[in-house]
N, C-alpha and C positions, 0 to 999 in steps of 0.2 A: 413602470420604472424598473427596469433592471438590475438588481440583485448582484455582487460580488459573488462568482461561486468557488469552489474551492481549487480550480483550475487556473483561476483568474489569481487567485491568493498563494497560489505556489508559483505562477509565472513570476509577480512582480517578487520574490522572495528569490528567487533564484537570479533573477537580475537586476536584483540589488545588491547580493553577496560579490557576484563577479562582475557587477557593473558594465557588464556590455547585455545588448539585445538578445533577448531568447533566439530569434534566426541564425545569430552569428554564434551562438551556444550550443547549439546544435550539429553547425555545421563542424566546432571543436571537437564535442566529444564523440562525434564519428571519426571522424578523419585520426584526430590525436587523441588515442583513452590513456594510454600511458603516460601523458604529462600531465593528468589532472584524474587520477582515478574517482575525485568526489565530486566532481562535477558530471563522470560519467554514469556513477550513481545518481544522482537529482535528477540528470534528466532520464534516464531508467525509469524511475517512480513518476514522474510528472508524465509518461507514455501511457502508465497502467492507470494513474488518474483522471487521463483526458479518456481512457476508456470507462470506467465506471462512472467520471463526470454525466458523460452522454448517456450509458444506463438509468441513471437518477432523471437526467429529462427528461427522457424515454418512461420510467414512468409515473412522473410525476403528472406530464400531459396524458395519460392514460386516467390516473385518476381525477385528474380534472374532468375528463370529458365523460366520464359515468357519473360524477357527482356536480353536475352542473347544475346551476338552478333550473326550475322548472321542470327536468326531466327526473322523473318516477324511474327508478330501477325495476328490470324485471327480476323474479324469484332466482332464477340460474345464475343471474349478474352480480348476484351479491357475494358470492365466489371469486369471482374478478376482482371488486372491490378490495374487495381485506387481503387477496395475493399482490393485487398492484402496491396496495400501503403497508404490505410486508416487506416486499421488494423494493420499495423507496427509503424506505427504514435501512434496508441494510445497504444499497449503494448509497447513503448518504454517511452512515458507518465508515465503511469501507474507506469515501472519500475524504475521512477524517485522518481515518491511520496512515492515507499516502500524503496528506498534509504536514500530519507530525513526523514521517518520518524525513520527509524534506526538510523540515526544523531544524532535525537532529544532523542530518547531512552539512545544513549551512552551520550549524555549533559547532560542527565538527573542522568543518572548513576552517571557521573564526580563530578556535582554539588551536590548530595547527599553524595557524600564520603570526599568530603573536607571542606564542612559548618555543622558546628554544630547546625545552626539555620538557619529560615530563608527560604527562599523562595523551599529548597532542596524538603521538601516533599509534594509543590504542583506542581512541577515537576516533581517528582515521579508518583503521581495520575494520572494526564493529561497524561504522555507519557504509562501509562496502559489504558487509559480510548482509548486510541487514538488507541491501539491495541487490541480492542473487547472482551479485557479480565474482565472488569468492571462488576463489580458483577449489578444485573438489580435494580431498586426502589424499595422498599418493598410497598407491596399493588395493584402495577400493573403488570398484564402480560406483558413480552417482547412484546408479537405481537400485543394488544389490539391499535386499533388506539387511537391518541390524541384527545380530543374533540375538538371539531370544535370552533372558536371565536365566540363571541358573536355581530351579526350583530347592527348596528346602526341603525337609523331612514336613511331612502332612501331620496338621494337629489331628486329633483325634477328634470324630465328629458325635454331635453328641446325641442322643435317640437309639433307637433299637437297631442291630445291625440283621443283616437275612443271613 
């Protein structure tokens, strides 16, 4: 019996908010991002979650097939074991955070469509800022690192000095 995965849980949430089909949804927030910048967020995340969905598959069928019934592990293989149930641990994580934040996308959606005023379009920003779509600073490169803080006066350390 087949399981709801969390891929399956963000489709039907995204095509319930904008009520048309995920194909026809796609094909919008390619073609047109500028007329719905939250929808071209949602399905943004919903890309990165159909990728770590199939990671979580990936090795979940992994650890099924070392710990099957009747097959004995060998000594090396137990190493595989605890990395594959490491690694399903975290794309299972991982599929969780691109679940919530497609929550927050369609909240965000909701609240923009029904307040005139008000808090709707810095929820708007944030749930685009939060899906890597944010346009960058003007004046700084994306990849330039931050400057470093500016250090203080050094406490005095305490022990014998040389």
């Amino acid at each position: 019996m087949p399981d709801t995965t969390a891929l399956d849980q963000a489709t039907s949430m995204i095509e319930k908010a904008w009520a048309q089909p995920i194909e026809v949804l796609e094909v919008l927030a390619v073609r047109r991002p500028c007329e719905d910048p939250l929808l071209r967020s949602a399905m943004h995340i919903r890309t990165a979650l159909a990728i770590t969905d199939n990671a979580a598959a990936v090795h979940q069928e992994r650890l099924h097939a070392l710990t099957r019934p009747g097959y004995v592990p060998a000594y090396y293989e137990l190493d595989r074991i605890v990395s594959s149930a490491a690694d399903l641990r975290v794309a299972l994580a991982e599929s969780g955070a691109h679940v919530q934040a497609i929550r927050r996308v369609v909240e965000a959606r909701e609240a923009s469509s029904t307040a005139d005023r008000g808090p709707a379009p810095s929820l708007s920003r944030a749930a685009v800022a939060r899906s890597g779509l944010a346009p960058h600073t003007p004046g700084r490169m994306p990849d330039q690192p931050v400057p470093a803080a500016a250090a203080g006066p050094r406490a005095p350390a305490s022990g014998p000095r040389r």
